[in-house]
C-alpha positions as CSV (number, residue, x, y, z in Angstrom):
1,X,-56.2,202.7,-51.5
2,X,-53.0,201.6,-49.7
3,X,-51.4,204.5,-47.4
4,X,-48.8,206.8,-49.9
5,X,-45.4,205.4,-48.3
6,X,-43.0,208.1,-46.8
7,X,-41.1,206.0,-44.4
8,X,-38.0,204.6,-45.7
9,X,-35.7,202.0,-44.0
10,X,-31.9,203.4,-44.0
11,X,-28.7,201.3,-44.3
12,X,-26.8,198.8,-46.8
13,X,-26.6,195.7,-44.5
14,X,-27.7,192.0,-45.5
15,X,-29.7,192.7,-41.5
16,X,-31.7,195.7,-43.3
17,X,-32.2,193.7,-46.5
18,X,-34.1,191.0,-44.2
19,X,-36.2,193.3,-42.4
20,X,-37.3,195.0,-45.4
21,X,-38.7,191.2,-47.0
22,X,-40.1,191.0,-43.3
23,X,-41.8,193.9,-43.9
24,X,-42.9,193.8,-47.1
25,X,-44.4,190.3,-46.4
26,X,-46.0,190.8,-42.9
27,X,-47.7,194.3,-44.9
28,X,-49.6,191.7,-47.4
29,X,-51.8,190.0,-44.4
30,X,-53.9,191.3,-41.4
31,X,-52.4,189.0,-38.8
32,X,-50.9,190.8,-35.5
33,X,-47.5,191.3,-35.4
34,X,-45.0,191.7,-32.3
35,X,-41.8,193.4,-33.1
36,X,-38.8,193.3,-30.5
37,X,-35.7,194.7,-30.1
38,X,-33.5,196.4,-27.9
39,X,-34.1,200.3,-27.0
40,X,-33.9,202.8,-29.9
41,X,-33.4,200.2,-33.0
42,X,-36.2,201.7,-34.8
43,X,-39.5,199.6,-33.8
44,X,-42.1,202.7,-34.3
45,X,-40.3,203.0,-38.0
46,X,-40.9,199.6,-38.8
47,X,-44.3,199.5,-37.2
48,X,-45.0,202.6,-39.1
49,X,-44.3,201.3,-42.8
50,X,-46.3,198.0,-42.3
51,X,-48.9,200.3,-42.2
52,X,-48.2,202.3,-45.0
53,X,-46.7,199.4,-47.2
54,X,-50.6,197.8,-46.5
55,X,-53.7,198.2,-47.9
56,X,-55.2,199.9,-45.0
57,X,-57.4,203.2,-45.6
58,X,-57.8,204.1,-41.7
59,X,-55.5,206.3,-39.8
60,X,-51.8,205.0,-37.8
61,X,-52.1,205.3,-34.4
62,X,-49.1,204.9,-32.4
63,X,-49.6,204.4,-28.0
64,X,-46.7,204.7,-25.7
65,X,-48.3,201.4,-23.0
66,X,-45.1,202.6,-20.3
67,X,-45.4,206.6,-20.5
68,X,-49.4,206.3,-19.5
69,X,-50.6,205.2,-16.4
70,X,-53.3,202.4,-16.2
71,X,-56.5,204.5,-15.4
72,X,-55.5,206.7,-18.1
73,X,-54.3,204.1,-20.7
74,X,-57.4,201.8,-20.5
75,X,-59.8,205.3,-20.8
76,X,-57.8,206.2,-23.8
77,X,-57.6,203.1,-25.9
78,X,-61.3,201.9,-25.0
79,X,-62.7,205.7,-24.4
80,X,-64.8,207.0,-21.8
81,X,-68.2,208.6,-21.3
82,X,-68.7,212.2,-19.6
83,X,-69.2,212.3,-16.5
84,X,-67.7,209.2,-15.8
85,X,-64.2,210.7,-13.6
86,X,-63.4,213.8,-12.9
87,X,-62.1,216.0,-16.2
88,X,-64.8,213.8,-18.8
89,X,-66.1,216.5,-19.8
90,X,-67.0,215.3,-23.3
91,X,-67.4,211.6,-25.0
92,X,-64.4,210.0,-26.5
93,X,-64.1,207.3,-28.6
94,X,-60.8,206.1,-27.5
95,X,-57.7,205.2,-29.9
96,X,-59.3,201.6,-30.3
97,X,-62.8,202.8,-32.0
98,X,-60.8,205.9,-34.3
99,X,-58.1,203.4,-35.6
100,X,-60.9,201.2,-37.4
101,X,-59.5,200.5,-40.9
102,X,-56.2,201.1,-39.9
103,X,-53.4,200.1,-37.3
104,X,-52.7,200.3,-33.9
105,X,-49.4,200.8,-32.5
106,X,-49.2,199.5,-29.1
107,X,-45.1,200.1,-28.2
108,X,-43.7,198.7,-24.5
109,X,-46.2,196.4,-24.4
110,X,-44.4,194.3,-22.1
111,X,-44.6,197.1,-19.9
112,X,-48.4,197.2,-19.2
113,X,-50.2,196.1,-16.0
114,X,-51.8,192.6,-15.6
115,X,-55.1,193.9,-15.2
116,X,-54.4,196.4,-18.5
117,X,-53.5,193.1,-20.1
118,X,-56.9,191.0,-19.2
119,X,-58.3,194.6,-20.7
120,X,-56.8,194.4,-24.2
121,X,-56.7,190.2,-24.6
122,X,-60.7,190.7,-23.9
123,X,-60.6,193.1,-27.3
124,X,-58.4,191.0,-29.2
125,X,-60.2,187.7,-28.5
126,X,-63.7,189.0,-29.2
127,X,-63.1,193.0,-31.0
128,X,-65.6,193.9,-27.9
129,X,-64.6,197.6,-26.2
130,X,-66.2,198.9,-23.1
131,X,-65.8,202.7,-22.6
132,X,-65.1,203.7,-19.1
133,X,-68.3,204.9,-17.0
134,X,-70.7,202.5,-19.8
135,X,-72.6,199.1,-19.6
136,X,-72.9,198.5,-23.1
137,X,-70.3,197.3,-25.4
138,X,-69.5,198.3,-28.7
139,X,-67.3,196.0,-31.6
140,X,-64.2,197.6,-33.4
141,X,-63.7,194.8,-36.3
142,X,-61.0,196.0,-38.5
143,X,-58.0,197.1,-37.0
144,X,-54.8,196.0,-37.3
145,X,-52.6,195.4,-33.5
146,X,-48.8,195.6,-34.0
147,X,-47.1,195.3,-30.8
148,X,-43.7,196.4,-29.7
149,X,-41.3,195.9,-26.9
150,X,-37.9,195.8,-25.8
151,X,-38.3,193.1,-23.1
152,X,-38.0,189.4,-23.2
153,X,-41.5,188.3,-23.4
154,X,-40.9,184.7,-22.9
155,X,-39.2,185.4,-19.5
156,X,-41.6,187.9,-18.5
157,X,-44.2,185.1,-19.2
158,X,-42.1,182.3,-17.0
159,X,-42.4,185.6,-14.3
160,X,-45.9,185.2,-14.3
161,X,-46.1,189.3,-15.5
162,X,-47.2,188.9,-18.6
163,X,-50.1,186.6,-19.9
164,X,-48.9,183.6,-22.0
165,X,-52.4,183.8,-23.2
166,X,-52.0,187.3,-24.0
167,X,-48.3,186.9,-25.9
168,X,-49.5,183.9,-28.0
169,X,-52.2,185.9,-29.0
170,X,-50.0,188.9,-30.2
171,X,-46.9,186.5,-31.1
172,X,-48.3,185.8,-34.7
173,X,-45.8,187.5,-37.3
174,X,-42.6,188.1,-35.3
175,X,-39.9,190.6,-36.5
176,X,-36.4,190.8,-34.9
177,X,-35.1,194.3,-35.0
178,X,-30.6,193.5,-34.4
179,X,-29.0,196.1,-32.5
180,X,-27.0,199.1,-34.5
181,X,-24.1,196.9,-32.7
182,X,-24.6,194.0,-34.7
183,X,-24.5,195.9,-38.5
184,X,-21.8,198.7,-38.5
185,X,-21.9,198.8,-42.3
186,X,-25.2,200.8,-41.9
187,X,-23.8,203.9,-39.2
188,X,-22.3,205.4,-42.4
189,X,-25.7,205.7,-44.2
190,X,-27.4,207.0,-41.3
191,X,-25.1,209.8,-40.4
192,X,-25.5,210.6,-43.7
193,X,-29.4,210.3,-43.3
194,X,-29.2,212.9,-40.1
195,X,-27.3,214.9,-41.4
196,X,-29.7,215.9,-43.8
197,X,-32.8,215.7,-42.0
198,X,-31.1,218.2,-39.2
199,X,-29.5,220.5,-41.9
200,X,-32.8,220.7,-43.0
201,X,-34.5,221.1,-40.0
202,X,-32.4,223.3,-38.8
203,X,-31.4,225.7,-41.9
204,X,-27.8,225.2,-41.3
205,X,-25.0,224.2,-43.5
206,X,-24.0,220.6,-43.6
207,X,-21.0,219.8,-41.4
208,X,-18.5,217.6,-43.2
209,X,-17.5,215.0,-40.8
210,X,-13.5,213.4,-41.6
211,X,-12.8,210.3,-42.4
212,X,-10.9,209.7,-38.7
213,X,-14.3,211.1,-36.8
214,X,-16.3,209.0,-39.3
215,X,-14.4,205.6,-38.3
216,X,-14.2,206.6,-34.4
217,X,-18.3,206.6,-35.0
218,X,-18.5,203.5,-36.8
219,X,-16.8,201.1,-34.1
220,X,-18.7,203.1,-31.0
221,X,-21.0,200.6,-30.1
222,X,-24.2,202.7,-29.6
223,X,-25.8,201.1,-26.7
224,X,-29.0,203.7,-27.7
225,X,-28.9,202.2,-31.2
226,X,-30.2,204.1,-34.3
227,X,-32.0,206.7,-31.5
228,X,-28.6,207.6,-30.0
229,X,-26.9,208.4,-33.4
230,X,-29.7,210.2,-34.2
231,X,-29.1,212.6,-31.1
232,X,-25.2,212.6,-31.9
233,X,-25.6,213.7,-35.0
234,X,-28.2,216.4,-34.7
235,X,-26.0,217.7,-31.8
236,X,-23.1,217.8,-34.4
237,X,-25.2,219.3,-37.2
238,X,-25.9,222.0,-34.5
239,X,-21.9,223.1,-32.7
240,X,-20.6,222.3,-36.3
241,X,-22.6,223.9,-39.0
242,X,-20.6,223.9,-42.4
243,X,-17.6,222.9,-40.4
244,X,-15.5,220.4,-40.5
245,X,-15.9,217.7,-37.8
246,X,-12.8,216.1,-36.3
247,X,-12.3,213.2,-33.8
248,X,-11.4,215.3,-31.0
249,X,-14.8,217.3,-31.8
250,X,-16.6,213.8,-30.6
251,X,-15.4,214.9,-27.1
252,X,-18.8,214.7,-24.6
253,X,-20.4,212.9,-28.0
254,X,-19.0,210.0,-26.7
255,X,-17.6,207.9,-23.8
256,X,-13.8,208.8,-23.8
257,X,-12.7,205.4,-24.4
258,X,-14.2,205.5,-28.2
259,X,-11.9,208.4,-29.4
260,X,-8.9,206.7,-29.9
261,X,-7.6,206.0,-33.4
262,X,-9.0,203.4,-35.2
263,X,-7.8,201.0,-37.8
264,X,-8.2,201.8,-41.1
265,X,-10.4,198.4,-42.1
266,X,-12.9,200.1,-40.1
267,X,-12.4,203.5,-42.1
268,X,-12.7,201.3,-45.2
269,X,-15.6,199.6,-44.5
270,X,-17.7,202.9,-43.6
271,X,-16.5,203.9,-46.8
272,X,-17.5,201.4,-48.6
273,X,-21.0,201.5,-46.9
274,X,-21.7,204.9,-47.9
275,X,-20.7,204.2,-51.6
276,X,-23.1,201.0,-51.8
277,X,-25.8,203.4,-50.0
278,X,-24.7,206.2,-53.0
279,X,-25.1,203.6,-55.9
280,X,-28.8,201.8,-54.5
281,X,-29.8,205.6,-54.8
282,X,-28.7,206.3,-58.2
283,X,-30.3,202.9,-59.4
284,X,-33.0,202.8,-57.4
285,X,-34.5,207.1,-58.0
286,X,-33.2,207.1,-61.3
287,X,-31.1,210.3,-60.2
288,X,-28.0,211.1,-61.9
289,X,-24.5,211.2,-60.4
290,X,-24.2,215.0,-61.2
291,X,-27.1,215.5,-58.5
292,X,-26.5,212.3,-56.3
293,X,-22.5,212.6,-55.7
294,X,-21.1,216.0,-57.4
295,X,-23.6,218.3,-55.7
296,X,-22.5,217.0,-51.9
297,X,-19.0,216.3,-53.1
298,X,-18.5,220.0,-53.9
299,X,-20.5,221.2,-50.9
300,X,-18.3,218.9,-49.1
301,X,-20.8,216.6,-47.7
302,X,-18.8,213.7,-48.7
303,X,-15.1,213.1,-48.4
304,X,-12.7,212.2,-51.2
305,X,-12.0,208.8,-49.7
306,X,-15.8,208.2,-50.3
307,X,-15.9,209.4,-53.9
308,X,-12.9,207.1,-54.7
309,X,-14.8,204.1,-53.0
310,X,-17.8,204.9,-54.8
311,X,-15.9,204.7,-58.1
312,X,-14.6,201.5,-57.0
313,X,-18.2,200.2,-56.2
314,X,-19.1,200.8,-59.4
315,X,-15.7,199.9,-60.9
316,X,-16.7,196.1,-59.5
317,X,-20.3,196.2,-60.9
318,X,-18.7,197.3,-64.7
319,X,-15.9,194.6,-64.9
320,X,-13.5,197.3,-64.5
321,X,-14.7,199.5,-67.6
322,X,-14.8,202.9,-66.6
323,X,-17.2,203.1,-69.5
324,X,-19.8,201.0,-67.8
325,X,-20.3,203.6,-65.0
326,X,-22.2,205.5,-67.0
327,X,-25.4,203.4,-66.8
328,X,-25.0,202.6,-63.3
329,X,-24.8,206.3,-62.3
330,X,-27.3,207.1,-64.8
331,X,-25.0,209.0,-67.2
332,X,-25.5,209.4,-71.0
333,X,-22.2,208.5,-73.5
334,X,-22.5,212.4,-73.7
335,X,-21.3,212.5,-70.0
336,X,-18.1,209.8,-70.0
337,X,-15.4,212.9,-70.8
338,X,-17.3,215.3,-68.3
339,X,-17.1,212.4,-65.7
340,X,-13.3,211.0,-66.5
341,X,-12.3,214.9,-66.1
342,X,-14.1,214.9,-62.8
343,X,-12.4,212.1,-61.1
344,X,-8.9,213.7,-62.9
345,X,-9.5,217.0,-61.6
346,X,-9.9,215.6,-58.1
347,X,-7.4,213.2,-57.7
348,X,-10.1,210.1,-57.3
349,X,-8.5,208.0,-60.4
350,X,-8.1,204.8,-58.4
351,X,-4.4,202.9,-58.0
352,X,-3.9,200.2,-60.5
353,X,-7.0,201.3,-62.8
354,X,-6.0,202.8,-66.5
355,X,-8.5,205.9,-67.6
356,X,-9.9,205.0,-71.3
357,X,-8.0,207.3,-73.7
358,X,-10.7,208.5,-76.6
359,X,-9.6,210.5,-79.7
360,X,-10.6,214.2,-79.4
361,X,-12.8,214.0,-82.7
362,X,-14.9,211.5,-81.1
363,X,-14.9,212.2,-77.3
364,X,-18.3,212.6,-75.7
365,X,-19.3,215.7,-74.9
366,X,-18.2,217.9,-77.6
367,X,-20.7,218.0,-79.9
368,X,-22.8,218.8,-77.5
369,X,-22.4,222.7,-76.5
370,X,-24.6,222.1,-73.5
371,X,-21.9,219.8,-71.9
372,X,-18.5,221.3,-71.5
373,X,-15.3,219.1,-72.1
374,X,-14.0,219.4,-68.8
375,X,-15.7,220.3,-65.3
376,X,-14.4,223.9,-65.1
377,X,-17.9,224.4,-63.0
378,X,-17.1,221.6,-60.6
């Protein structure tokens, strides 16, 4: 049976959209796959759901080929024998022989040793391993290698250290991570990502980050990509529990240069992200927009600016018929005088659009005692 997924790829830009057909193709085959990108876009996540979006019944096992040196690495991945060096005290199998049936995550690859390389294009060519301190060999025959690194292969290749032999061999499917530089329209989905998972984590209140902190984030650059927001945030979640976050509370968050104001375009667009990211929730969970927008609306997770460009998200998507919201945030006809009083009651009718007037007798809601008329609750 395939792996249960619980990795989940975060953001609303067409660059996402492509990875995830990537994904979901390269998951169908066995074939090797080399994933590159710059430092901190995310290769372990992507590695980790071709696994689970597989068919593979064997364990994920993820190395680190830069943080381990190469007498350790090679007894590690191939495994070792007692007695063989000082500290064997015991037989291991090595990560090779315990990932059969599943995958292998090899990340910096680029970064291993020429004679680590000869090592692991020996395995890949015949599924041989040779634990250290033994003269027999042993065949692994069904494991999956995904490779991952953050340097240019083909140069390193021209450099004579890394083996064409070895790259061609790993080069197979090839997935392009872009940099977090390259698709802005996804920083406001993951800040709201983090902030949950370090709310969470943490058992803090949410910090409610305003709309001129929110743009000064979404034109920084991130040099350290998805893994650098992910710090920022989780350092805001922490000085800033259930308070709000300003621009001038970005101070030592960012380089100095990044806190000046922004146009509003870029406040706009982040925005608009987070409302696109709001409605592929609603449709894709089937959750309502009592539980998806309400509940962190109130608890002031998102701003007012956000709820109005959410309305006008879906505004778009229902030809302009406030009416035609309801299916899209999975709303009964019961709900359409509960919602309209909503977006009255907080100020989030938008310029230029004219609220449906229904007759009293006949408005939603009322003949249902379980719905109150108007959102007195809210």
């Amino acid at each position: 049976m395939p792996t249960p997924t619980t990795t989940t790829l975060v953001g609303t830009s067409d660059h996402v959209s492509t990875l995830d057909e990537h994904i979901h193709l390269a998951a169908q085959s066995g074939a090797k796959v080399l994933i590159t990108g710059e430092s901190g876009v995310g290769k372990e996540v992507v590695a980790t759901l071709l696994h689970e979006r597989s068919r593979r019944t064997g364990p994920f096992v993820s190395i680190n080929c830069a943080g381990v040196p190469d007498s350790l690495l090679a007894s590690e991945l191939f495994g070792y024998l007692r007695g063989s060096f000082t500290g064997a005290y015991r037989n291991n199998r090595g990560w090779l022989d315990r990932a059969q049936d599943g995958t292998i995550f090899l990340d910096e690859v680029g970064e291993m040793s020429l004679q680590m390389q000869a090592l692991l294009l020996r395995f890949l060519e015949t599924g041989e391993i040779q634990r250290v301190g033994s003269h027999c060999t042993t065949t692994v025959r069904n494991v999956r290698i995904i490779a991952a690194t953050n340097r240019n292969l083909e140069q390193r290749v021209e450099e004579r250290a890394f083996r064409n032999d070895l790259y061609y061999r790993l080069n197979v499917i090839r997935i392009v991570i872009p940099p977090l530089r390259d698709r802005p329209e996804d920083i406001a989905p993951l800040i709201q990502h983090f902030l949950g998972v370090f709310t969470a984590a943490h058992h803090v209140p949410p910090p409610t980050v305003a709309d001129e902190a929110l743009a000064t984030l979404a034109a920084y650059p991130w040099p350290g990509n998805v893994r650098e927001l992910r710090n920022v945030v989780e350092r805001l979640v922490l000085h800033h529990a259930g308070r709000l976050v300003s621009r001038s509370d970005l101070a030592g968050a960012l380089p100095s240069d990044t806190r000046e104001p922004l146009p509003m375009r870029t406040l706009e667009m982040a925005r608009r992200s987070t409302a696109a990211a709001l409605c592929d929730r609603m449709v894709t969970t089937g959750e309502s927009f009592w539980t998806v927008v309400k509940g962190p609306f109130m608890s002031h997770e998102l701003s007012r600016g956000e709820l109005r460009a959410l309305v006008a998200h879906g505004l778009e998507h229902a030809g302009g018929d406030y009416k035609g919201l309801l299916p899209l945030f999975n709303l009964t006809n019961r709900d359409f005088t509960r919602l309209m009083n909503f977006l009255r009651k907080h100020d989030c009718q938008l310029p230029g659009q004219r609220l449906p007037v229904m007759p009293v007798s006949s408005a939603p809601g009322l003949s249902n005692p379980g719905i109150p008329p108007s959102d007195s609750s809210a």
